[in-house]
C-alpha positions as CSV (number, residue, x, y, z in Angstrom):
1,X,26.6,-23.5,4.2
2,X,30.1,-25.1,4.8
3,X,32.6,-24.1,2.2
4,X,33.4,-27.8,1.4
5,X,30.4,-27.9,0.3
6,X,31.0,-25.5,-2.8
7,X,34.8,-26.9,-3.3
8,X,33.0,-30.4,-4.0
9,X,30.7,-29.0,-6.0
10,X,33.2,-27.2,-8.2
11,X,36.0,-30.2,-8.3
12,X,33.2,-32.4,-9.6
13,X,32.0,-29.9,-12.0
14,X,35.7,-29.5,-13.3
15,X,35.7,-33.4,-13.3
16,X,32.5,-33.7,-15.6
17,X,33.6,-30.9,-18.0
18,X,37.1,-32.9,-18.3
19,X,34.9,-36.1,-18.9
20,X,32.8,-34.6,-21.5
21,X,35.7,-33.1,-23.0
22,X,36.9,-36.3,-23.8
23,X,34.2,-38.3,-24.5
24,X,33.6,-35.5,-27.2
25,X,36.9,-35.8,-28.7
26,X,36.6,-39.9,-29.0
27,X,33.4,-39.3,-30.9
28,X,34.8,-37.2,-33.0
29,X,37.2,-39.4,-33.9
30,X,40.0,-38.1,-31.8
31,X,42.4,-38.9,-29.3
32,X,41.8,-37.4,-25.3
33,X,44.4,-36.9,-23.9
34,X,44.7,-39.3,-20.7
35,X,42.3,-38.1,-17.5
36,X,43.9,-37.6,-14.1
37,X,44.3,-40.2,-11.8
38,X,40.4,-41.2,-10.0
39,X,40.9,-41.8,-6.5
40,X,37.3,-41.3,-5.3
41,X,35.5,-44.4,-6.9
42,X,35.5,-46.8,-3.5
43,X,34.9,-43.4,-1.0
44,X,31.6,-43.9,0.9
45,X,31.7,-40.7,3.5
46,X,31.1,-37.6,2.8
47,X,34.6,-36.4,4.4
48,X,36.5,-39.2,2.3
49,X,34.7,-37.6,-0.7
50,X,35.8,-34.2,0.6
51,X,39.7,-35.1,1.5
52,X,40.0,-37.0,-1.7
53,X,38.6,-33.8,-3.9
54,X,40.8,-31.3,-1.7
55,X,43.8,-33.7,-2.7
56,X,42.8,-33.6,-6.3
57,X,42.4,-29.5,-5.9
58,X,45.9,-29.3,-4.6
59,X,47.1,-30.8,-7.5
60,X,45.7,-29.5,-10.4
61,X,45.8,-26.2,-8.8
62,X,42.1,-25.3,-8.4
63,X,42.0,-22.9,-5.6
64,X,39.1,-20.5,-7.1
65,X,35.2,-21.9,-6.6
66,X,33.3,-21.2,-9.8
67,X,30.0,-22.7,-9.2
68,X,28.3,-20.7,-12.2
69,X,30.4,-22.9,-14.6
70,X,28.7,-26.0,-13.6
71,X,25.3,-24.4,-14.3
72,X,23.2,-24.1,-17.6
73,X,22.0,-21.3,-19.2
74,X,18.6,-22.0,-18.3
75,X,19.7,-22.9,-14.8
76,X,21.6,-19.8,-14.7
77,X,18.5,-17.8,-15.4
78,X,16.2,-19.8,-12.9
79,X,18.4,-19.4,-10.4
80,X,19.1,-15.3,-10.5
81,X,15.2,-15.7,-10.4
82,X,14.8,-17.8,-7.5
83,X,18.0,-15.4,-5.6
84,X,16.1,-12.2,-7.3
85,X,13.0,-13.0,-5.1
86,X,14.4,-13.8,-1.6
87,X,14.0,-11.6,1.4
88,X,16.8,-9.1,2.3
89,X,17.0,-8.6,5.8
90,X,16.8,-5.4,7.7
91,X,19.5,-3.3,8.5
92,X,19.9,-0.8,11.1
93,X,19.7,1.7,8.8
94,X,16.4,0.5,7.8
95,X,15.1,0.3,11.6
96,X,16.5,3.8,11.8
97,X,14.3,5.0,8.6
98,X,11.4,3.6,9.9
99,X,11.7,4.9,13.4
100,X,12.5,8.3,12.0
101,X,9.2,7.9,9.9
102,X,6.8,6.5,13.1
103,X,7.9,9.4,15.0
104,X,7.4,12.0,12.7
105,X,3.3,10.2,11.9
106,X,3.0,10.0,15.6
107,X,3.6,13.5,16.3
108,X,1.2,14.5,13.4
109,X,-1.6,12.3,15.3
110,X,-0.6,13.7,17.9
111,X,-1.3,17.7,17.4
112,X,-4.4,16.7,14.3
113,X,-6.5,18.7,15.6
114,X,-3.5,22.3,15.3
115,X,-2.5,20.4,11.7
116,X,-6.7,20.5,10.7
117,X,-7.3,23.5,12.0
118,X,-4.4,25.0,9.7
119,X,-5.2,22.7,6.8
120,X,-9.0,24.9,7.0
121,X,-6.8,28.3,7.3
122,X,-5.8,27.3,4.0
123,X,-8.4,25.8,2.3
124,X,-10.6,29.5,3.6
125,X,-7.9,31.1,1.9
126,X,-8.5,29.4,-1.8
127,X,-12.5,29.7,-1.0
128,X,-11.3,33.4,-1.4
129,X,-9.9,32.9,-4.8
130,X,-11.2,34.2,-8.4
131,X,-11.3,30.9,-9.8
132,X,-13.0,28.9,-6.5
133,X,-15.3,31.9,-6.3
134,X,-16.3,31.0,-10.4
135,X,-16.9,26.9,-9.3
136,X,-18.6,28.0,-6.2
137,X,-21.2,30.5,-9.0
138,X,-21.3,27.7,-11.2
139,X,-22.3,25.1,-8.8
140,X,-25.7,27.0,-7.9
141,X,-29.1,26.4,-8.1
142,X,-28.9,22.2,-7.8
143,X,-31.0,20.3,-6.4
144,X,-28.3,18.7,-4.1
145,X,-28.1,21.6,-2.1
146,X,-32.2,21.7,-1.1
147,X,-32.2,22.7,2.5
148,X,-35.9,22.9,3.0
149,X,-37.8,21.4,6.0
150,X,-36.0,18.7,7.8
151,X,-32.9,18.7,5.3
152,X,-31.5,22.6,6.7
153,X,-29.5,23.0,9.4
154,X,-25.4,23.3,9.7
155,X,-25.5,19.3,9.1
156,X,-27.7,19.4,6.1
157,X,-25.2,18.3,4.2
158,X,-24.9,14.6,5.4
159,X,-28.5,14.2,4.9
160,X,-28.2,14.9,1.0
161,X,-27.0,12.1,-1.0
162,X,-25.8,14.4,-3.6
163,X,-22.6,15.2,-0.7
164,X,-22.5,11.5,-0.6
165,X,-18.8,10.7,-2.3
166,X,-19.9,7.3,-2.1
167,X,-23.1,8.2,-3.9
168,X,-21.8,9.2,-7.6
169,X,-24.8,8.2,-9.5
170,X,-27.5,8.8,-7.2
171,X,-26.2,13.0,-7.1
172,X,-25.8,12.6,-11.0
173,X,-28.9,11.1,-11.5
174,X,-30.5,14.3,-9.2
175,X,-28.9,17.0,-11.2
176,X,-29.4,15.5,-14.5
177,X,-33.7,15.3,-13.4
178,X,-33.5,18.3,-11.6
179,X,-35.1,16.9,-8.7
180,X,-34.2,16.2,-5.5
181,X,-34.6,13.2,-3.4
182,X,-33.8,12.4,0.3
183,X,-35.1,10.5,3.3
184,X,-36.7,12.7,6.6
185,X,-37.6,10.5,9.3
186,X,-40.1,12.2,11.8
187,X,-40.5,10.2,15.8
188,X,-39.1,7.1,14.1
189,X,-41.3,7.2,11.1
190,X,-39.6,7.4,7.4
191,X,-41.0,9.9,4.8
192,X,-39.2,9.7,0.7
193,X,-39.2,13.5,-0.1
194,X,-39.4,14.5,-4.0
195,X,-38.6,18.5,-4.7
196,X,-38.5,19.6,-8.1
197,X,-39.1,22.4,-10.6
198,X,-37.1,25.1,-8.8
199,X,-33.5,24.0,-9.9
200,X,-31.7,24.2,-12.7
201,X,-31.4,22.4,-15.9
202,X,-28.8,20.1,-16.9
203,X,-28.7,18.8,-20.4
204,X,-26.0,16.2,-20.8
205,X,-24.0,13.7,-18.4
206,X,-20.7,14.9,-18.6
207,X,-22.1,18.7,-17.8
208,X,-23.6,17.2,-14.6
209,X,-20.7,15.9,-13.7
210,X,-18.7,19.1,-14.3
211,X,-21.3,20.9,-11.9
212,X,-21.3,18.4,-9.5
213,X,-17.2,18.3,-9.1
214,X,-17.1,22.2,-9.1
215,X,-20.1,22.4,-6.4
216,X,-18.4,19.9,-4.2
217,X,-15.3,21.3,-4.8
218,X,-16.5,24.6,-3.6
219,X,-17.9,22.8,-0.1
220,X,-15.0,21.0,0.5
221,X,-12.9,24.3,1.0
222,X,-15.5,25.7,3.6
223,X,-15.5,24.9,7.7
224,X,-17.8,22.3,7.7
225,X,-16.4,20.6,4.5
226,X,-18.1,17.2,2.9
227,X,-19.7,14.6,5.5
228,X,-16.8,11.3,5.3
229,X,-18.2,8.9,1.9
230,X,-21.4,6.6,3.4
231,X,-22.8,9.0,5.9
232,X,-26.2,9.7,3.9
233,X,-26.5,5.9,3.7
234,X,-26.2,5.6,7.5
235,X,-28.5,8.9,7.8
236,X,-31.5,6.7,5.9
237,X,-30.5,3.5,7.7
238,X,-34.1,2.2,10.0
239,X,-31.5,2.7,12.8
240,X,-31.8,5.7,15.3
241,X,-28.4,4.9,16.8
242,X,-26.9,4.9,13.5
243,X,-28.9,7.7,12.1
244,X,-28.0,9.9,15.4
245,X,-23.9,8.9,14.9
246,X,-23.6,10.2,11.1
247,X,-25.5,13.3,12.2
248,X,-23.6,14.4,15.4
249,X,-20.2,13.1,14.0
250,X,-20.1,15.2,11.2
251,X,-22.3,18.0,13.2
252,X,-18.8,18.2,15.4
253,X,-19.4,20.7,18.5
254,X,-18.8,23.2,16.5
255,X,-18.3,24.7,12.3
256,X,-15.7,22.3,11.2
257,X,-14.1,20.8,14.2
258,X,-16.6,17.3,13.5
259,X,-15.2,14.4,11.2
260,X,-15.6,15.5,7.7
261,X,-13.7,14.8,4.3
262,X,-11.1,17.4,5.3
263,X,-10.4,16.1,9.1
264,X,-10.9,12.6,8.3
265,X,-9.1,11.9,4.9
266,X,-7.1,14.7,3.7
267,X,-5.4,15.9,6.8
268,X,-4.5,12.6,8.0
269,X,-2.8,12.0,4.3
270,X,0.0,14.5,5.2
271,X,1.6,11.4,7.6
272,X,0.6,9.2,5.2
273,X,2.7,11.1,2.6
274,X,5.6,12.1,4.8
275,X,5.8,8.0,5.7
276,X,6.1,7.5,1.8
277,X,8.2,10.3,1.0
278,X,11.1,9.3,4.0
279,X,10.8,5.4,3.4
280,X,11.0,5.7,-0.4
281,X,13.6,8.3,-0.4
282,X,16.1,6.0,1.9
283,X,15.9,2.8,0.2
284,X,16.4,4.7,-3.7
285,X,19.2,6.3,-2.0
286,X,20.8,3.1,-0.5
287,X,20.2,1.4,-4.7
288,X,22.1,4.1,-5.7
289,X,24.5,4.4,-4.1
290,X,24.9,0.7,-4.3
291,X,24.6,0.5,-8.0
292,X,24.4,3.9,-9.6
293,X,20.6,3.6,-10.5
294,X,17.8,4.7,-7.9
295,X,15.8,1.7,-9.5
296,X,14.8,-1.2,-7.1
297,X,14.7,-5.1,-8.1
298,X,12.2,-7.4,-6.9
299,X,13.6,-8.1,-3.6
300,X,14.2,-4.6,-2.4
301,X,10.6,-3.3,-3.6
302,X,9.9,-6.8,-1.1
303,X,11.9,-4.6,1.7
304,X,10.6,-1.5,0.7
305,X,6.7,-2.8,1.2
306,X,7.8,-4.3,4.4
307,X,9.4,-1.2,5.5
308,X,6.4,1.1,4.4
309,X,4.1,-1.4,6.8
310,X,6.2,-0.9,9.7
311,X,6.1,2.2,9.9
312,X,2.7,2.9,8.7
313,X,1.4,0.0,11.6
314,X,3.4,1.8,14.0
315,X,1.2,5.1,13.0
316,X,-2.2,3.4,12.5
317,X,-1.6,1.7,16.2
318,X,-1.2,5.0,17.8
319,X,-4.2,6.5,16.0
320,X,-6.1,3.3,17.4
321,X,-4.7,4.0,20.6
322,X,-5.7,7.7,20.9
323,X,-8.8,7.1,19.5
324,X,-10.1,4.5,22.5
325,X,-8.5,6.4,24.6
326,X,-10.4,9.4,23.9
327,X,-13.6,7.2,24.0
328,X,-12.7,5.9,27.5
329,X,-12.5,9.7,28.8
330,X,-15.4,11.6,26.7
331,X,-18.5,10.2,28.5
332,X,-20.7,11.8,26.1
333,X,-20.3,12.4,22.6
334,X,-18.0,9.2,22.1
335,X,-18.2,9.0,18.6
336,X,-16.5,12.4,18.0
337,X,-13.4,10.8,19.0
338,X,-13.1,9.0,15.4
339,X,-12.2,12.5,14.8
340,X,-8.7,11.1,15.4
341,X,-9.2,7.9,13.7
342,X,-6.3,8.2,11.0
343,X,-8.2,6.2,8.0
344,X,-6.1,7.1,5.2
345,X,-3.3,5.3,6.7
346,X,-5.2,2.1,8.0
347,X,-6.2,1.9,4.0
348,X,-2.8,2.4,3.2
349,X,-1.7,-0.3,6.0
350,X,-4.6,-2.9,3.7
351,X,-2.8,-2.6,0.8
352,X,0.9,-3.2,1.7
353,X,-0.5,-6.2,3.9
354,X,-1.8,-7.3,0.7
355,X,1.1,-6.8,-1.4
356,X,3.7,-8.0,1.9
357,X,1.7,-11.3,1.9
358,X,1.7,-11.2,-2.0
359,X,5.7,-11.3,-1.9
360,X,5.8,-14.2,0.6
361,X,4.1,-16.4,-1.8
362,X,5.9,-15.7,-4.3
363,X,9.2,-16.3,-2.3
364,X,7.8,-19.5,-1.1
365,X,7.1,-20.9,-4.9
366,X,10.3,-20.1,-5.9
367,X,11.9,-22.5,-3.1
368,X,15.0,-24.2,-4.7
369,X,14.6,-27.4,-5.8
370,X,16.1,-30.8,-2.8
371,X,18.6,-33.0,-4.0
372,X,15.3,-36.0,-5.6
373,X,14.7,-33.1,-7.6
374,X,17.0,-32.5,-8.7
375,X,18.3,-36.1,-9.3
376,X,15.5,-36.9,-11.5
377,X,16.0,-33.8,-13.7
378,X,19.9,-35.6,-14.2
379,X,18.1,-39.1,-14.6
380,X,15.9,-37.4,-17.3
């Protein structure tokens, strides 16, 4: 904005506060002293207005700009609010933070399967713990874990609902009947299978859902881990393409090294987390060390968001990427190349889309208000 532009603004909001100034010491009963000379009354241009205020400014010795004196209270307040909500624009330290952050997600996609295959090291080690060892006892004997005909096999577990993390009620409702229930489909043809009165008894709700978290806890930790949330719904889908996907993807070519709960979601958090921790860490830093308090106002949590998509799009586009490619060159077995589908971080990429768009809106309702506007507020 030109600068004559706030200089008018102030001299006529010095003018007015003279003007009312006297206006209310005539009503009071007073006399004003005598107002400067006006020499502005016949100016029509914009640069009359603007020569004639600069001469006025000379002077009565007005060289500072104070444009919040010509404000309201209220007006004050709305417009903080209105500057409180628009965009700041990146720096290159930001680019920096979120470059910094892309390359350290891309190199985790990049050696997933040495990060997964040391995030199982671990997990075998706490299988070998007292206290897993005590779940892994106390989730016994349910009828999630049938493995008779048709439901056995190193795979058995995407065809039991009770794995199903996307199946709560259906495994609570087994445990707490002590029956289980799953679909076999023999040459195309779909049997319901009902087994009962070898498991255990479970008396109330929240004790079935103790076993249950304990017995999937205790799976979870070994090689082949839980099947990824939906798979036993594709498993009973009247789809043999579908069915034959959910099986093999999980089935892996061998103990573990198939898309599971561990590989799929809790490996690929680690970049997920490591995005959050660098992004967070540098724009707290950069609040505090501009004010002296690591906490953020609306329009940096606006950069923040857009920062954390950046670099999390940057990461989700190379998982894309590595995951077609790996398509393209595995003729067989395609669909164990979502193996390196990253899916935490294309949930976390939803979310700040979500809130990203959310902040644009709200930045667009709080436009300032044009010059009719603002007129008619005066008129009123």
């Amino acid at each position: 904005m030109d600068d004559s532009v706030d200089q008018n603004l102030d001299t006529l909001s010095r003018r007015l506060a003279e003007l009312e100034s006297a206006t209310g010491t005539a009503l009071a009963g007073g006399i004003p002293d005598p107002l400067p000379e006006n020499d502005t009354a016949a100016l029509t241009s914009y640069a009359e207005l603007t020569a004639a205020n600069d001469r006025i400014r000379a002077r009565r010795g007005w060289t500072d700009v104070d444009l919040d004196a010509a404000l309201t209270p209220d007006q004050r307040a709305g417009f903080d609010r209105w500057r409180d909500r628009q965009r700041i624009p990146w720096d290159r330290d930001d680019v920096l933070a979120v470059g910094f952050a892309a390359v350290l997600g891309v190199a985790a996609l990049w050696y997933d399967t040495a990060i997964d295959g040391a995030v199982a090291k671990g997990l075998g080690v706490t299988r070998k713990t007292g206290w897993m060892r005590g779940w892994e006892r106390a989730g016994k004997r349910l009828p999630i874990d049938y493995t008779g005909p048709g439901f056995g096999g190193r795979a058995h577990r995407v065809r039991s609902p009770g794995h199903d993390l996307a199946r709560p009620f259906e495994a609570l409702r087994q445990i707490r009947a002590g029956e289980f229930r799953g679909v076999r489909w023999d040459y195309g043809d779909k049997h319901e299978v009902s087994v009962g009165g070898r498991f255990r008894e479970v008396d109330s709700l929240p004790e079935a859902l103790v076993l249950w978290a304990q017995h999937l806890a205790a799976d979870v930790v070994t090689p082949m881990s839980l099947p990824m949330p939906g798979s036993s719904s594709l498993y009973e889908l009247d789809n043999r393409a579908l069915r034959t996907f959910a099986h093999e993807v999980y089935l892996g070519t061998s103990a573990g090294n198939g898309l599971n709960v561990r590989s799929g979601l809790l490996t690929p958090s680690l970049s997920v987390i490591t995005t959050e921790v660098i992004v967070r860490t540098h724009v707290h830093a950069r609040a505090y060390a501009a004010t002296g308090s690591a906490r953020l106002d609306e329009r940096e949590q606006a950069r923040r968001n857009e920062l954390l998509l950046a670099a999390h799009s940057l990461v989700g586009l190379a998982s894309a990427g590595k995951t077609l490619a790996r398509m393209i060159v595995l003729d067989d077995r395609k669909g164990m190349a979502l193996h390196h589908m990253n899916v935490p971080v294309l949930l976390r990429m939803g979310c700040l889309a979500v809130e990203v768009a959310h902040d644009r809106r709200t930045r667009g309702r709080a436009v300032a208000r044009d010059w009719d506007e603002l007129a008619a507020a005066l008129l009123q």
